[in-house]
C-alpha positions as CSV (number, residue, x, y, z in Angstrom):
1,X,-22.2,-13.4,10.6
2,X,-20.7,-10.4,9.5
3,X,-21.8,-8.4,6.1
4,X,-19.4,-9.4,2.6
5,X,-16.9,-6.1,2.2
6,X,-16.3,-5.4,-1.5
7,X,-13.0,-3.5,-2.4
8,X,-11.8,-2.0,-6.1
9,X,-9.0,-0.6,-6.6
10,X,-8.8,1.9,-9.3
11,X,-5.2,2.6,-9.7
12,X,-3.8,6.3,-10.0
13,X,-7.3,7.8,-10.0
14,X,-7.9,11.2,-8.6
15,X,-11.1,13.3,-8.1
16,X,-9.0,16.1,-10.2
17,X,-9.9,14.1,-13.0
18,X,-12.8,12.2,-12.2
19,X,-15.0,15.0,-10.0
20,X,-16.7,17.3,-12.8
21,X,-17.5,13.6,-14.7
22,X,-19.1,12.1,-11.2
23,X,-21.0,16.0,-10.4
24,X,-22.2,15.9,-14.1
25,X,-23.7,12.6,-14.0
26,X,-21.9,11.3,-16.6
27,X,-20.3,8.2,-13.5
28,X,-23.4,7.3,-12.3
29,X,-22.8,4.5,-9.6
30,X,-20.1,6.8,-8.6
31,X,-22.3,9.6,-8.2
32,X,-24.8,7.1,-6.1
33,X,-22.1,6.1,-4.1
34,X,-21.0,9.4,-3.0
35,X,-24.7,10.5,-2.6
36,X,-25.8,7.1,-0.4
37,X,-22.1,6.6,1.2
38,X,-18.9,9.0,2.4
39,X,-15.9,10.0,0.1
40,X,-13.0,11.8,0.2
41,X,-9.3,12.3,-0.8
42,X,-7.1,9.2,0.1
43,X,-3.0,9.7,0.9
44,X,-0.4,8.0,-0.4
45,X,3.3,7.1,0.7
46,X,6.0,8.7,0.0
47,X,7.4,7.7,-2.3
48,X,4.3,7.9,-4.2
49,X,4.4,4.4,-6.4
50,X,2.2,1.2,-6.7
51,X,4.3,-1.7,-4.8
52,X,4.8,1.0,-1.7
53,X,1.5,2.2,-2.0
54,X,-0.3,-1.0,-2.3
55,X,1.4,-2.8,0.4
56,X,0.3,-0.1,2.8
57,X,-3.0,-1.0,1.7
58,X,-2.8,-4.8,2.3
59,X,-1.1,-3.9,5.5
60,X,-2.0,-0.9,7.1
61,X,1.5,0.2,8.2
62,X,4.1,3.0,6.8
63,X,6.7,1.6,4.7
64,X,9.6,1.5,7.5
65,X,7.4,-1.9,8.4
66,X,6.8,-3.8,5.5
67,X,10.0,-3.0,3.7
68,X,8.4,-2.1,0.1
69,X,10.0,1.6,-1.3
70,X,9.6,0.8,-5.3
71,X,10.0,-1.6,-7.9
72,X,13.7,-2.3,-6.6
73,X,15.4,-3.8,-3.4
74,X,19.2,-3.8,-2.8
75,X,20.3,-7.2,-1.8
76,X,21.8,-7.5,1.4
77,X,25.6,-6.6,1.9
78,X,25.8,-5.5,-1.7
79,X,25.5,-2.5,-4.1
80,X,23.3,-4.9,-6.7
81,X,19.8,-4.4,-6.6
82,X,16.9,-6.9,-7.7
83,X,13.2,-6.5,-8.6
84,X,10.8,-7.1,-5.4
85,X,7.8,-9.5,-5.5
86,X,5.4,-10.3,-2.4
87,X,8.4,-12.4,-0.6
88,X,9.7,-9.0,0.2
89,X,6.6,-7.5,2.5
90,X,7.4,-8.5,5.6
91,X,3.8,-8.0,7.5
92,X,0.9,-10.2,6.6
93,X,-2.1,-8.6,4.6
94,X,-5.5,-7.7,6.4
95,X,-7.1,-11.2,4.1
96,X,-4.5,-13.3,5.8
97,X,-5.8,-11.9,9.2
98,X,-9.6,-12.4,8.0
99,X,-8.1,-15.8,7.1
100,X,-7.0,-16.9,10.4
101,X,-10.4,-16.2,11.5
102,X,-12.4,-18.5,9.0
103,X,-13.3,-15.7,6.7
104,X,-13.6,-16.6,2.8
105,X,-11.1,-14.5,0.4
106,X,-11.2,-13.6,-3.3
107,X,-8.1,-11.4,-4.0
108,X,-7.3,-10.6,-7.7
109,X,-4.9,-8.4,-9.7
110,X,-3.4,-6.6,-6.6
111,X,-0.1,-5.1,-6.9
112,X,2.8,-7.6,-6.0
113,X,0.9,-10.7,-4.5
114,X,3.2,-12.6,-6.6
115,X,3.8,-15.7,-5.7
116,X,0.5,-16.1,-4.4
117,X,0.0,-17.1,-0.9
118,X,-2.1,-20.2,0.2
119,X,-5.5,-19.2,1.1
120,X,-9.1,-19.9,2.1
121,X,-10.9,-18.6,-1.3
122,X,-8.3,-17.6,-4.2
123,X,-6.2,-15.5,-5.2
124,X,-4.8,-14.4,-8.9
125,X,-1.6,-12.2,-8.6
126,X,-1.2,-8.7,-10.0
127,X,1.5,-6.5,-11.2
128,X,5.0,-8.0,-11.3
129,X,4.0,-11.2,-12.0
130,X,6.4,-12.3,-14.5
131,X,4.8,-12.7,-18.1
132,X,4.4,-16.7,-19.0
133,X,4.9,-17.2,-15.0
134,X,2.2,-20.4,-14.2
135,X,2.3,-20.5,-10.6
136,X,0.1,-16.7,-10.5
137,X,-3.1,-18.1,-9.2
138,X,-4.4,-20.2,-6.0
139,X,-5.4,-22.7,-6.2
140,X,-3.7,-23.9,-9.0
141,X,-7.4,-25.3,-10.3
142,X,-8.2,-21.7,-11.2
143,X,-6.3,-21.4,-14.7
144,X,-8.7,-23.9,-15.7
145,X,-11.5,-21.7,-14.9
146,X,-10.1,-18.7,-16.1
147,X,-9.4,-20.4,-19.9
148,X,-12.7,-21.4,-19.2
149,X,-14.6,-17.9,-18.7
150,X,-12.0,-16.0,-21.3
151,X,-10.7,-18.2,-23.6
152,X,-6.9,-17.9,-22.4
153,X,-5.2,-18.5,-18.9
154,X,-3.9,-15.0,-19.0
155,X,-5.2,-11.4,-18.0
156,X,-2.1,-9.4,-18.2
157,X,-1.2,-8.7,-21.4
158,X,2.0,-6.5,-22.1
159,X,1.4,-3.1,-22.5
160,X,3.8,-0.6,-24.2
161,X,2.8,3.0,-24.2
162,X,5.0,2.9,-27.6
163,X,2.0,1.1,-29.2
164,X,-0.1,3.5,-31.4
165,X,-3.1,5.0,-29.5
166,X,-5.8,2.9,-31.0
167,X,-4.4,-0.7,-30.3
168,X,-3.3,0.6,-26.9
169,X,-7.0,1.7,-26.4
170,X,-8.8,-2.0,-27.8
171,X,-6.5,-4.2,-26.0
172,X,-7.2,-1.9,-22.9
173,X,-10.5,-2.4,-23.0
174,X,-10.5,-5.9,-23.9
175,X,-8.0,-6.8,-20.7
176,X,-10.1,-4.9,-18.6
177,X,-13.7,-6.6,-19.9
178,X,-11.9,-9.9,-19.6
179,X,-10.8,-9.1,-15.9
180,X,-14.4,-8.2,-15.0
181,X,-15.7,-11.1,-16.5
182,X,-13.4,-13.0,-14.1
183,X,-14.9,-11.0,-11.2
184,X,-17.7,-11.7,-11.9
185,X,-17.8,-15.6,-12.1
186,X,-15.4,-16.2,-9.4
187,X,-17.8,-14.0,-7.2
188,X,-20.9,-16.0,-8.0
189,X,-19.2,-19.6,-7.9
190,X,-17.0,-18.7,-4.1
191,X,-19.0,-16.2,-2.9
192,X,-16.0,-14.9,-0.7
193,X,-16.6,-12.7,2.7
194,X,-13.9,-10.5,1.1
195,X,-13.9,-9.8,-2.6
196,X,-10.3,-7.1,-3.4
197,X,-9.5,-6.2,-7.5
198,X,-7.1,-3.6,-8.4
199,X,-7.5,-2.2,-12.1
200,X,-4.6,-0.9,-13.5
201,X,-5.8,0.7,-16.5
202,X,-6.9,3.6,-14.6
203,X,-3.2,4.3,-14.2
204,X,-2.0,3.0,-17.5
205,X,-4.6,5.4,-19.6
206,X,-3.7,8.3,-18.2
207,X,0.3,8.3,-18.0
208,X,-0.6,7.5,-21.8
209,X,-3.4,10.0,-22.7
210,X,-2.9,13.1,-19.8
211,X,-1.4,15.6,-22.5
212,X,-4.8,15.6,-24.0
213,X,-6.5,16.8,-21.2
214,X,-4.1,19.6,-20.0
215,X,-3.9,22.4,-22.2
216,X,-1.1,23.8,-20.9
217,X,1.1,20.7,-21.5
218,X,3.3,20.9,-23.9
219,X,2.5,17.9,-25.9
220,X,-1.3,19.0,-26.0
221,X,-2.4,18.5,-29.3
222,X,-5.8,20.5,-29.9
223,X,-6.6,18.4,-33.4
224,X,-6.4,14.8,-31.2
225,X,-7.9,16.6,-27.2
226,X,-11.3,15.8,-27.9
227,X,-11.3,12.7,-29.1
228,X,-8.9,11.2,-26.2
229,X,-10.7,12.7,-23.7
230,X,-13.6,11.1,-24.4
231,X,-11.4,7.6,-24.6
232,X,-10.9,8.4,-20.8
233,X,-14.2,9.0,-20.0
234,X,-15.2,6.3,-21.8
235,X,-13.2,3.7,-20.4
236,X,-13.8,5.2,-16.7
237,X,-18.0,4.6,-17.6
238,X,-17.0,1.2,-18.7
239,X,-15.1,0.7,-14.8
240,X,-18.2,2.3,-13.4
241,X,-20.6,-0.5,-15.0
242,X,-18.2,-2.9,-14.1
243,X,-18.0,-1.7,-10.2
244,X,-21.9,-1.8,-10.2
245,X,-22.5,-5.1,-11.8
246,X,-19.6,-6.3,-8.8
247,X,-20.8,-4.2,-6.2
248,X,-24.3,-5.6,-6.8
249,X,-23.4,-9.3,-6.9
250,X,-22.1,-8.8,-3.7
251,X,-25.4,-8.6,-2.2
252,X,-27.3,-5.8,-0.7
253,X,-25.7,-6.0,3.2
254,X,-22.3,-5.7,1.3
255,X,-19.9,-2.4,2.3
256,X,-17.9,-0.9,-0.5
257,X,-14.8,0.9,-0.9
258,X,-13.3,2.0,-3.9
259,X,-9.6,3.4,-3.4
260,X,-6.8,4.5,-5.7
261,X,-3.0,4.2,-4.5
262,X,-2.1,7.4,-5.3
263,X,-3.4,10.5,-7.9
264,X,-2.3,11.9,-11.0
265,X,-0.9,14.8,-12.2
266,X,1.2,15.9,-15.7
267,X,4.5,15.3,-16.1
268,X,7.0,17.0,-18.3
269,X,10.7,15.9,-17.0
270,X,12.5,13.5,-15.4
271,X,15.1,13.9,-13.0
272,X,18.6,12.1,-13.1
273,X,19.5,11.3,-9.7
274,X,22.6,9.3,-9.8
275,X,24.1,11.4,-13.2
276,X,23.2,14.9,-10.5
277,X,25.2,13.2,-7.6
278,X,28.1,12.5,-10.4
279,X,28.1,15.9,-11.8
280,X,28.2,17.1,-8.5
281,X,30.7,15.1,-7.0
282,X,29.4,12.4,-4.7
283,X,29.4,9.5,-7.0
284,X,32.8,8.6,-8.0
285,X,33.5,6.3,-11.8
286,X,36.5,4.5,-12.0
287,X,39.7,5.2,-13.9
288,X,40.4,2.2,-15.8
289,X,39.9,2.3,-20.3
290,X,36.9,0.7,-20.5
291,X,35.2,2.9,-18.0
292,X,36.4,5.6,-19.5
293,X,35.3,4.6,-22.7
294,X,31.8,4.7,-21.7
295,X,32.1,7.8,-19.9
296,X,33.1,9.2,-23.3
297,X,29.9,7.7,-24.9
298,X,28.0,8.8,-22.4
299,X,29.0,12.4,-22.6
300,X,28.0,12.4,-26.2
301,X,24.7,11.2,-25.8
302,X,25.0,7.1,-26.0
303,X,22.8,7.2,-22.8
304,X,19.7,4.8,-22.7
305,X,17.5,7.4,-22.1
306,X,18.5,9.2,-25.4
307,X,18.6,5.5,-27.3
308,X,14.9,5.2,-26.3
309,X,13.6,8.6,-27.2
310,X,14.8,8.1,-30.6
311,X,13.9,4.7,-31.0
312,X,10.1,6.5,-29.7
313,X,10.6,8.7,-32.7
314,X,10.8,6.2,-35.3
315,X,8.4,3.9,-33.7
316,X,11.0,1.1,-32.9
317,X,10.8,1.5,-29.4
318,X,9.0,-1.7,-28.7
319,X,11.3,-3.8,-30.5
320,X,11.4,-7.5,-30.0
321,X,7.6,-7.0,-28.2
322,X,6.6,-10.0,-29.4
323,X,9.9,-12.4,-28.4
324,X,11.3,-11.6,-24.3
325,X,14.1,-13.4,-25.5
326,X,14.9,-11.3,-28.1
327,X,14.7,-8.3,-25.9
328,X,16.9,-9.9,-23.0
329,X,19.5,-10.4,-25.2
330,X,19.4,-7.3,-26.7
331,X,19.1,-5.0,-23.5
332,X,22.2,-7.6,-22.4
333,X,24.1,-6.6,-25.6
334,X,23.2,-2.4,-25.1
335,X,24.5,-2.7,-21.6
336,X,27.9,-3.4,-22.4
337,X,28.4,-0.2,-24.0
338,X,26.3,1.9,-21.1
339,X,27.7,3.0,-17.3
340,X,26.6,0.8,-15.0
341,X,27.2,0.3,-11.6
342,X,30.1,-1.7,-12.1
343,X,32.0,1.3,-13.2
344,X,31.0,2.9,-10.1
345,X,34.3,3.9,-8.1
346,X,33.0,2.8,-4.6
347,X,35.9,4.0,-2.8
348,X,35.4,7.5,-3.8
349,X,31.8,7.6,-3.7
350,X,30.1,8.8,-0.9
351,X,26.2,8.8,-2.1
352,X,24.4,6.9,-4.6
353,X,21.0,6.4,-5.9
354,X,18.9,3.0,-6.7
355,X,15.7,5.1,-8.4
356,X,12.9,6.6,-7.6
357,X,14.4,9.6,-5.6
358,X,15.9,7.3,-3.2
359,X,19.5,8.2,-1.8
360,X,21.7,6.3,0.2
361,X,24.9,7.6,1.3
362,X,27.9,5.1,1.3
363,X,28.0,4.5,5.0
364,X,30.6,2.7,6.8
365,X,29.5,-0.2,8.9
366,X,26.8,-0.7,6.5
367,X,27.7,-0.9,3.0
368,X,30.4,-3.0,1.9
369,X,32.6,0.0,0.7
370,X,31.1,2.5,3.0
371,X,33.1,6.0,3.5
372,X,30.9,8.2,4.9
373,X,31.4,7.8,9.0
374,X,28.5,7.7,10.6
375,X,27.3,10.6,13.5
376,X,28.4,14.0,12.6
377,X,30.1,13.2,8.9
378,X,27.0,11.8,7.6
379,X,24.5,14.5,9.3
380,X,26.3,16.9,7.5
381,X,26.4,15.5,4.2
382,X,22.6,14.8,4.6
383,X,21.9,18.5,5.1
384,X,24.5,19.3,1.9
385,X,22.7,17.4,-0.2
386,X,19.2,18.1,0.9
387,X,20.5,22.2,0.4
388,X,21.7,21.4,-2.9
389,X,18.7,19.3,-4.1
390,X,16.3,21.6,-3.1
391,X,18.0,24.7,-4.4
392,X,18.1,23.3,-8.0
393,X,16.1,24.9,-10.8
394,X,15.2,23.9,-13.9
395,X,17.5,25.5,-16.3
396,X,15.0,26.0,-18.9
397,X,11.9,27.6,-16.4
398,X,14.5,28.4,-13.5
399,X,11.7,26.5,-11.4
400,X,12.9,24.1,-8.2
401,X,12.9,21.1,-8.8
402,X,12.2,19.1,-5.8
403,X,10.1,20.2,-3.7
404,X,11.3,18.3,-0.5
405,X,13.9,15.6,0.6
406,X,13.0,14.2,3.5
407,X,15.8,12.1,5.9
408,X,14.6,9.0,6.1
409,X,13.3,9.2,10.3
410,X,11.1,11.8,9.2
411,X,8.9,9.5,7.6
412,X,8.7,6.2,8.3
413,X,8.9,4.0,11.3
414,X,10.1,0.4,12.1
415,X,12.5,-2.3,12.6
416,X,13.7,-1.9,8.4
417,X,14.1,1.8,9.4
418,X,18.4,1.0,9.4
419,X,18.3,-1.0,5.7
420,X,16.5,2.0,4.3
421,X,17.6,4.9,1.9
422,X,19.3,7.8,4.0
423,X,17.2,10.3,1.8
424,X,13.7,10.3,0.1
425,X,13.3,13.2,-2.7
426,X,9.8,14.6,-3.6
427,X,9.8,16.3,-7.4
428,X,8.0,19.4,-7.4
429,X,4.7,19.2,-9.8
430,X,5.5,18.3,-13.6
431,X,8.6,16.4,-12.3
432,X,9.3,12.6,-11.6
433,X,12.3,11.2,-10.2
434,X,13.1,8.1,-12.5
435,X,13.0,4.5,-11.7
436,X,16.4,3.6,-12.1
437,X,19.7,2.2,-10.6
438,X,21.8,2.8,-13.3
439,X,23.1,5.9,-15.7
440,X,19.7,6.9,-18.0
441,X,21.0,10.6,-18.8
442,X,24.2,12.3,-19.2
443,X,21.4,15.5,-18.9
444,X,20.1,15.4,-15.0
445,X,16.6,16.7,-16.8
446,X,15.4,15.3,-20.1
447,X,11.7,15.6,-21.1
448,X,9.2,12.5,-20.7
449,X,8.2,11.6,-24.3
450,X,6.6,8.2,-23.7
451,X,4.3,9.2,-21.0
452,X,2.8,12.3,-19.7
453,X,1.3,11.6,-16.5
454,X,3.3,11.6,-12.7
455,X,1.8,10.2,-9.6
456,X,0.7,13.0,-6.9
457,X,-0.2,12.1,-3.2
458,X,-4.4,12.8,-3.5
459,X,-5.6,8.9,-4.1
460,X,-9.5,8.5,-3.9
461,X,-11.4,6.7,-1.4
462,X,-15.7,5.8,-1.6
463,X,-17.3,4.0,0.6
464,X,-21.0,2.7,1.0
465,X,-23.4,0.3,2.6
466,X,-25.6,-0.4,5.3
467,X,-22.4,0.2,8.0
468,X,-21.5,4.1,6.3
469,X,-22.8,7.3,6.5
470,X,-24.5,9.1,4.1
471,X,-23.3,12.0,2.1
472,X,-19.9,12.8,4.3
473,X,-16.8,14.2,3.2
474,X,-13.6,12.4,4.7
475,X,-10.9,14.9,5.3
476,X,-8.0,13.0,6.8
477,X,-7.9,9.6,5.4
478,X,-4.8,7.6,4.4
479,X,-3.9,4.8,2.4
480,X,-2.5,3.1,5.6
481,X,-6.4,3.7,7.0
482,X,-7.8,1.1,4.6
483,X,-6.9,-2.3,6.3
484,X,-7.5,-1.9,9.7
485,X,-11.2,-0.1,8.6
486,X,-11.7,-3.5,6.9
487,X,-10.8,-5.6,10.1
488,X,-13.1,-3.0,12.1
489,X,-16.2,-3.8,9.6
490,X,-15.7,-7.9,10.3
491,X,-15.2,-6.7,13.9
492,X,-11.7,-7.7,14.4
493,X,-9.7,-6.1,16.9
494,X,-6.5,-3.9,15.4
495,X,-3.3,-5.2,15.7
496,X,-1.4,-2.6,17.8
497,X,1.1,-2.8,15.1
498,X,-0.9,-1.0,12.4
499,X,0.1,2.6,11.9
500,X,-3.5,3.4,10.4
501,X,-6.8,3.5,12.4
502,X,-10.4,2.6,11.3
503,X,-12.1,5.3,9.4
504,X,-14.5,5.7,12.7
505,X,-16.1,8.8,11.2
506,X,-17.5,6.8,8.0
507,X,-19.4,4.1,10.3
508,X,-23.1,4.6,10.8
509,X,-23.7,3.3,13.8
510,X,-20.6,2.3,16.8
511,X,-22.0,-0.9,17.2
512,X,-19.8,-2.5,15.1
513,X,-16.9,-1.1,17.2
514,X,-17.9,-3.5,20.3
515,X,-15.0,-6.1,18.9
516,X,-14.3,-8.9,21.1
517,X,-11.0,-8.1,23.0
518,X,-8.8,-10.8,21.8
519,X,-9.2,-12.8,18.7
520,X,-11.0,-15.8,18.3
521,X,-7.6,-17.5,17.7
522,X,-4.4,-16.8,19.2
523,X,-2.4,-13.7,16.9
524,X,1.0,-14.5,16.6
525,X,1.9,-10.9,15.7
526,X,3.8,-9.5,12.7
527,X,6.1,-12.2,10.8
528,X,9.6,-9.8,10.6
529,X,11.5,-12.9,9.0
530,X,11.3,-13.4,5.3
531,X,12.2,-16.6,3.3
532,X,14.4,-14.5,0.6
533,X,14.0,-17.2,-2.3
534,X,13.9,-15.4,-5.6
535,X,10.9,-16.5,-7.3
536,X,12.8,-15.3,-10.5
537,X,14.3,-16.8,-12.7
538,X,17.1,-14.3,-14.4
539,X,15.2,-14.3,-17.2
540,X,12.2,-13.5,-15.7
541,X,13.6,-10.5,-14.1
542,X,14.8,-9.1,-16.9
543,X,11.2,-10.0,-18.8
544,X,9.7,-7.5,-15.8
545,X,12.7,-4.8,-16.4
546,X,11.4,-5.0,-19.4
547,X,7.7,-4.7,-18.8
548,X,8.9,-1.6,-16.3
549,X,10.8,0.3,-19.2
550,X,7.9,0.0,-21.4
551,X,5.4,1.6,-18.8
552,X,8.0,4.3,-18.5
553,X,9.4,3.5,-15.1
554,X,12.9,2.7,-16.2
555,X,15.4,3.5,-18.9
């Protein structure tokens, strides 16, 4: 029987912030764990967010496989987009495979496993799980238990970084002692062979709090640093309690590995795709009043993004938190009198963005109103707008702004390689490309003045146990490494499909790398097909836009 593997996720962390804390003593079962186990920095995707990132993780393959690029999908044969949820991964996670082999499975609070699957063990669904949604937990039985152990049936309560900085903090740390307290009593009643937990409020404190630690950010605030810094470390000592108490129910032949999806860095701006492909000529609006109405507004500054910021500066910007009705309706209302992609003038466009630094030029054959002919028209465009990108400067610091656009062969692989943005932009550092379809800012830069924290490539990954070396510093590990190093430690052969290898360097002893040569049971391969049900309601999906906007990933 092979040894229990233990895995918390600690989302966003980097050893930029968290290395002088673990040298100094001041993490102590981090420090252990480096000292008795290996460590090292852990790379992201590109692009660098949680649903890409953690479905690499459950998966082991590069995005071009499993189909997940952000919080946002375009439907099929359409310009519309729609918010993604585990239905959209199109490869099976690593517990599925440990599943198919008998192996027990306690998965809780990772990134888009909503709807949960069916499973041997349980699992309670992370991040984009709609708020109110009842189906977030298998077995079903388990909302019991969790009422039971906290008092409520949910762990996800919705955070705003608009709230003050003390009830931010306390309900924090109360969602995060409540979480561990779920860890704990699931662990000890199922005793599963995997345990996996993913805490977001790594990620969540310090898009918050970052501008306290960074003196050279401009929203550092001398009077408030050393009091916020300690917040941080404080809540990053309460994780590390919290990882030893798990770690050490988990028995003593248990491995270990602590990862991050991606790092952290300060962020000042964002960057406007879609309004820089308008002012530049490649998005096209239409010509009829209404859309030139809005155009008008939207010149003089009825953008979201400007709404927001004011709404920030008066402290209204969480209105209607406590009704997601309320705040439907309203965003409904607002949108009438934004752009939108219904003004968009398809015809005339020839490249558009759905967020996150993701371009897809308006191809013919492809998209419904394509333009753009494919071969030597659109390799030409692609290296316009990559020249252009990249030779934009901030007019304020006359820095560049992105730091690389990739085309989209350069970095991933796979059979979803054709449905996939034509273009992936990188921000240089102290630069985010927003999460958004739509029209945010008339301004292609405005400054970021709900959170001040970006996500950087440099994730974290600790391991430990009687199966790891001691003491060794990884140098070349990826996120994409993590799943098939799991199989390898239960001694499960690789699928050949998986783009990441087993972290052979970390293992003690090769043993554990005589794996039979097939499976116990017959492996049917990758599932490439998709039952494409929406497990949203509308309102639901708004509810999660909302959630979205309110962690700063959308206008």
């Amino acid at each position: 029987m092979s040894s229990p593997v233990v895995i918390i996720g600690l989302d966003g962390a980097t050893f930029d912030l968290i290395l002088p804390w673990i040298e100094n003593g001041k993490l102590p079962f981090l420090r252990e764990t480096m000292k008795n186990g290996v460590y090292g920095e852990l790379k992201s995707t590109i692009p660098m967010l949680s649903p890409t990132a953690w479905s690499s993780f459950m998966t082991g393959v590069n995005p071009g496989k499993h189909g997940i690029l952000g919080f946002f999908t375009r439907k099929r044969n359409s310009y519309a987009i729609e918010v993604i949820n585990a239905k959209h991964r199109k490869i099976e996670e690593f517990w599925i495979l440990l599943n198919k082999i008998g192996k027990k499975v306690g998965i809780v609070n990772v990134p888009l496993t909503y709807p949960p699957k069916r499973v041997n063990g349980f699992i309670i669904s992370g991040m984009m799980t709609p708020p109110g949604a009842k189906d977030y937990v298998y077995p079903n039985s388990l909302k019991e238990k969790i009422r039971v152990i906290i008092g409520e049936d949910t762990i996800d309560p919705l955070f705003t970084y608009l709230e003050g900085e003390e009830v931010f903090t306390q309900k924090l740390f109360d969602s995060t002692e409540k979480l561990a307290k779920i860890c704990f009593s699931l662990i000890k009643e199922y005793k599963p062979e995997l345990f996996a937990v993913v805490f977001n409020g790594t990620d969540y404190i310090q898009h918050k709090f970052w501008h306290f630690l960074d003196r050279k950010h401009p929203r550092y605030d001398i009077k408030k640093a050393a009091k916020f810094q300690k917040i941080i470390l404080s809540y990053y000592q309460f994780l590390d309690k919290i990882i030893a108490k798990i770690y050490s129910l988990a028995g003593k032949n248990a491995t270990l590995i602590i990862v991050s999806d991606h790092g952290a860095g300060p962020l000042l701006k964002y960057f406007h795709v879609n309004p820089w492909l308008l002012h530049n000529g490649f998005l096209a609006l239409k010509k009829n009043i209404r859309t030139k109405l809005r155009e008008c507004l939207y010149k003089v500054g009825l953008a979201p993004e400007k709404i927001y910021n004011c709404l920030l500066r008066v402290r209204v910007g969480n209105l209607g938190f406590k009704g997601h009705r309320t705040d439907v309706s309203l965003r409904r209302t607002l949108e009438r009198l934004f752009l939108s992609v219904s003004d968009v003038n398809w015809k005339k466009t020839k490249a558009f963005s759905i967020g996150s630094g993701l371009i897809y030029i308006n191809l013919k054959g492809r998209d419904p109103h394509g333009i753009v002919n494919p071969g030597e028209e659109y390799e030409k465009l692609r290296d316009t707008l990559i020249y252009m990108l990249k030779k934009y400067r901030d007019p304020e610091t006359k820095q560049p702004v992105i730091k690389e656009v990739y085309r989209k062969e350069e970095v991933y692989s796979g059979p979803f390689l054709e449905e996939f943005p034509d273009l992936i932009l990188v921000p240089n550092s102290g630069y985010m490309t927003f999460e958004e379809y739509e029209f945010g800012s008339y301004t292609v830069l405005t400054y970021a003045e709900a959170v001040s924290a970006t996500h950087k490539s440099n994730g974290i990954i600790l391991m430990r146990g009687p199966q790891i070396k001691k003491g060794l510093k990884l140098n070349e590990a990826e996120i994409v490494d993590v799943a098939p190093t799991v199989l390898y430690l239960f001694g499960i052969p690789i699928p050949s499909y998986m783009d990441g290898r087993p972290l052979y360097e970390a293992m003690a002893s090769q043993k554990i790398a005589k794996q039979p040569k097939e499976y116990p049971i017959k492996y049917t391969g990758p599932n490439y097909t998709v039952n494409m049900e929406n497990p949203y309601t509308p309102e639901e999906e708004e509810q999660i836009k909302l959630r979205l906007k309110r962690l700063g990933y959308i206008s």
